[in-house]
C-alpha positions in Angstrom: 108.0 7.4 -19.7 106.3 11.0 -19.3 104.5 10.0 -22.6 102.7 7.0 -21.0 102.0 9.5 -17.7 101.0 11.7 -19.7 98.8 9.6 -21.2 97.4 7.9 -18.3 96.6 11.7 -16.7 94.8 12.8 -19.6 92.7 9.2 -19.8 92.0 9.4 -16.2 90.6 13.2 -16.7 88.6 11.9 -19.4 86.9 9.1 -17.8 86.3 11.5 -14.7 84.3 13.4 -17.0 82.5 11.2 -18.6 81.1 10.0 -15.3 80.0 13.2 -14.1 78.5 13.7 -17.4 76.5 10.3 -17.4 75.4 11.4 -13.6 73.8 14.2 -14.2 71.4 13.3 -16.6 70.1 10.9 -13.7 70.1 13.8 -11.0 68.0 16.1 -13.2 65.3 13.4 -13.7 65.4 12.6 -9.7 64.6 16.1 -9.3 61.8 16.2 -12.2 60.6 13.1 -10.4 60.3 15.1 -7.1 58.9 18.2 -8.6 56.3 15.7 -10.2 55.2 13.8 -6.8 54.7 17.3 -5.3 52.5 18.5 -8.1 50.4 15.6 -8.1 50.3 15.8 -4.2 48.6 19.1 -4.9 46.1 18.7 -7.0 42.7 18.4 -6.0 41.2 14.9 -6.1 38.2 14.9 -8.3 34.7 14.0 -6.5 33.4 11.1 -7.3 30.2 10.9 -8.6 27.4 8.6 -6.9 25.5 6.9 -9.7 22.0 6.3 -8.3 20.6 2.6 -8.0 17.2 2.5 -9.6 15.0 -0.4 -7.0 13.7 -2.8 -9.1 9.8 -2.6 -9.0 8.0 -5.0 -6.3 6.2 -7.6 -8.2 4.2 -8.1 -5.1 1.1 -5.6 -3.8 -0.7 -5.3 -0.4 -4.1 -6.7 -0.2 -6.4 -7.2 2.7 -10.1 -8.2 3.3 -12.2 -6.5 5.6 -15.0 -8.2 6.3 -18.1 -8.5 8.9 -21.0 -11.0 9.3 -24.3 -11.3 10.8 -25.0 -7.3 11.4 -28.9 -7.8 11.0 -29.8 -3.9 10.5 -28.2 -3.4 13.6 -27.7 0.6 12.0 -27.7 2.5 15.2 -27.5 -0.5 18.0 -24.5 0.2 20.6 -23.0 -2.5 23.6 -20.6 -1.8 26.0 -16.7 -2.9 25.5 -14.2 -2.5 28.3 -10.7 -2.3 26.7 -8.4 -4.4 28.4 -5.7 -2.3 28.2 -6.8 0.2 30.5 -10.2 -0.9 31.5 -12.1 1.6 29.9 -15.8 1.0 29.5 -16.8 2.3 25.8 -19.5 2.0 23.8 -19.5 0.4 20.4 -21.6 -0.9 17.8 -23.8 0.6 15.0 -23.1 1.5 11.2 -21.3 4.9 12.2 -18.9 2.9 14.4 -18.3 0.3 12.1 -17.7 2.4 8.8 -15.2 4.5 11.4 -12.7 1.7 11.6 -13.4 0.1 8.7 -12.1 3.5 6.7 -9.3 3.6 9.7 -8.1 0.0 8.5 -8.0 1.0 5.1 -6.6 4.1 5.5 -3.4 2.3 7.6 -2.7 -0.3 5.0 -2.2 2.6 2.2 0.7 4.5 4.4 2.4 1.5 5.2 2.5 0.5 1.4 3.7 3.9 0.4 6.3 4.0 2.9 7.4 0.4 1.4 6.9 1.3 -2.5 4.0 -0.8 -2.7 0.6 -0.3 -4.1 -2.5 -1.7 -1.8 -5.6 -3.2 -2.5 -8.7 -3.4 0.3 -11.7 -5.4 -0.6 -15.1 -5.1 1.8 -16.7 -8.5 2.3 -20.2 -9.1 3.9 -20.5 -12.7 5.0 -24.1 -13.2 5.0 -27.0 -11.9 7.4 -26.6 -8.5 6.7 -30.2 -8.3 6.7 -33.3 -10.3 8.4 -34.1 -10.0 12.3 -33.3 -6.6 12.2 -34.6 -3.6 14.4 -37.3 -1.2 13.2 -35.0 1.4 12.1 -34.1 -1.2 9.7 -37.3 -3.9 9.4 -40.1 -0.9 8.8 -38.3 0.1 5.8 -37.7 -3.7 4.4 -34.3 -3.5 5.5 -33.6 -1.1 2.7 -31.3 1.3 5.0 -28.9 -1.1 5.9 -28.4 -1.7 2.0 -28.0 1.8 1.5 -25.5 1.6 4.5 -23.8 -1.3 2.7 -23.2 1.3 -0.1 -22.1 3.9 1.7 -19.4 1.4 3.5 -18.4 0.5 0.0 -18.9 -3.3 0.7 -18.3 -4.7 -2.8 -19.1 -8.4 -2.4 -21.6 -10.2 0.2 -22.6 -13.8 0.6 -26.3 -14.9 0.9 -26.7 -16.0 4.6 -30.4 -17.6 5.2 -31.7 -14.6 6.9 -31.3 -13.2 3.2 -34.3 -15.5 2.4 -36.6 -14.9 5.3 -39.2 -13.4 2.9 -38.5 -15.2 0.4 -36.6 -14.6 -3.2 -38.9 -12.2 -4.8 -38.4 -10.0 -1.8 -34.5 -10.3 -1.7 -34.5 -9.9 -5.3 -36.9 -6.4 -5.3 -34.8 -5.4 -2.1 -31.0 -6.0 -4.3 -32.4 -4.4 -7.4 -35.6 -1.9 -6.2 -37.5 -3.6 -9.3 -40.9 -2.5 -6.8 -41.7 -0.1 -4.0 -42.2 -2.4 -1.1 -46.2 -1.6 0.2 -44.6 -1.4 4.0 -42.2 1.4 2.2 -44.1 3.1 0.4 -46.9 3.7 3.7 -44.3 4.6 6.2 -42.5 7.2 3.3 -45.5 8.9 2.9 -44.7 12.9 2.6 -40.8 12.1 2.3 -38.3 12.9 -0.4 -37.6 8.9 0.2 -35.9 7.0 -3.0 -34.3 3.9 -3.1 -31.8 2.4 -5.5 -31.0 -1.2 -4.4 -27.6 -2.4 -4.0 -24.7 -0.8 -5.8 -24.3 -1.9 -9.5 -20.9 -2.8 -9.0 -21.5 -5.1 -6.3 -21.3 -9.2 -6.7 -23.0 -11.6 -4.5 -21.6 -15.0 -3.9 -24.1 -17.5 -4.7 -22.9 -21.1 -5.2 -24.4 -22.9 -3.1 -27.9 -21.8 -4.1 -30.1 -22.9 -7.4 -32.8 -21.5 -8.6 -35.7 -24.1 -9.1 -36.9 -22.2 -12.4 -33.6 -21.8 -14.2 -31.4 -24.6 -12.7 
């Protein structure tokens, strides 16, 4: 009888053990779990690092057309404009006046392009009658001011209105080209440093609708 008491002490000591053994294994690594969680809790979190987005290039560009009509060597010719907006009477007109806003038009369209990426393109466009029934600042000098004036705007095409041909095509084609000195020119220039080129080399004329009996 003390044998089997005996017994069952000593087996109940040893399973006693055992579990406090097999515990403790699991206590230490819930403790290394919570030293771990607090380490991580203090490190630093890395920055993270913006890649930039590269804008795919426009395919597209600004591009505007500037153009006048029927100016007539009207070079130094003012009017009187009353601007609505405030009613105040100004005076406008002449070459100075137009080339002003025409370079102020330009000048607009390029820094609202840049500020959207985009290139921009401004072409100047004459629509016929830049010449013919003019004043005598223009008419005493065969209208070769005004074309000078057309250079200095940078007008790059034009379109032959039929004031062009008042004097006919030999004169239109000496006035584009300065093949001649005009007789007119050449009087009123007398003791002047006065030299004319013609037109602009670079500048094209729109001309479908007329033929030229001698070539077709």
């Amino acid at each position: 009888m003390w044998k089997r008491t005996l017994l069952t002490s000593l087996l109940a000591v040893h399973l006693t053990a055992a579990s406090a053994f097999a515990s403790e294994p699991a206590q230490t690594n819930q403790t290394k779990s919570h030293k771990d969680l607090a380490k991580t809790e203090n490190v630093k979190k890395a920055p993270v690092k913006k890649i930039p987005v590269k804008k795919a290039k426009s395919k597209t560009v600004d591009f505007q057309m500037l153009a006048i009509n029927d100016f007539h060597g009207n070079l130094d010719t003012v009017g009187k404009f009353v601007d609505p907006k405030d009613g105040k009477e100004l005076e406008v007109g002449g070459a100075a006046y137009l080339a002003t806003h025409l370079n102020m038009a330009e000048q607009n369209m390029k820094e609202q392009s840049k500020e959207e990426g985009l290139k921009s393109y401004t072409l100047r466009v004459h629509a016929g009658d830049i010449v013919g029934a003019s004043p005598p600042i223009s008419a005493l000098l065969q209208d070769e001011p005004t074309m000078a004036a057309i250079n200095q705007m940078n007008f790059k095409v034009g379109v032959l209105g039929n004031h062009e041909f008042d004097e006919g095509i030999p004169e239109l084609k000496r006035m584009l080209y300065a093949t001649t000195v005009h007789p007119n020119v050449k009087e009123y220039t007398k003791g002047f440093n006065y030299h004319y080129k013609g037109i602009d080399k670079d500048f094209d004329y729109l001309a479908a609708n007329v033929v030229d009996k001698n070539t077709g």
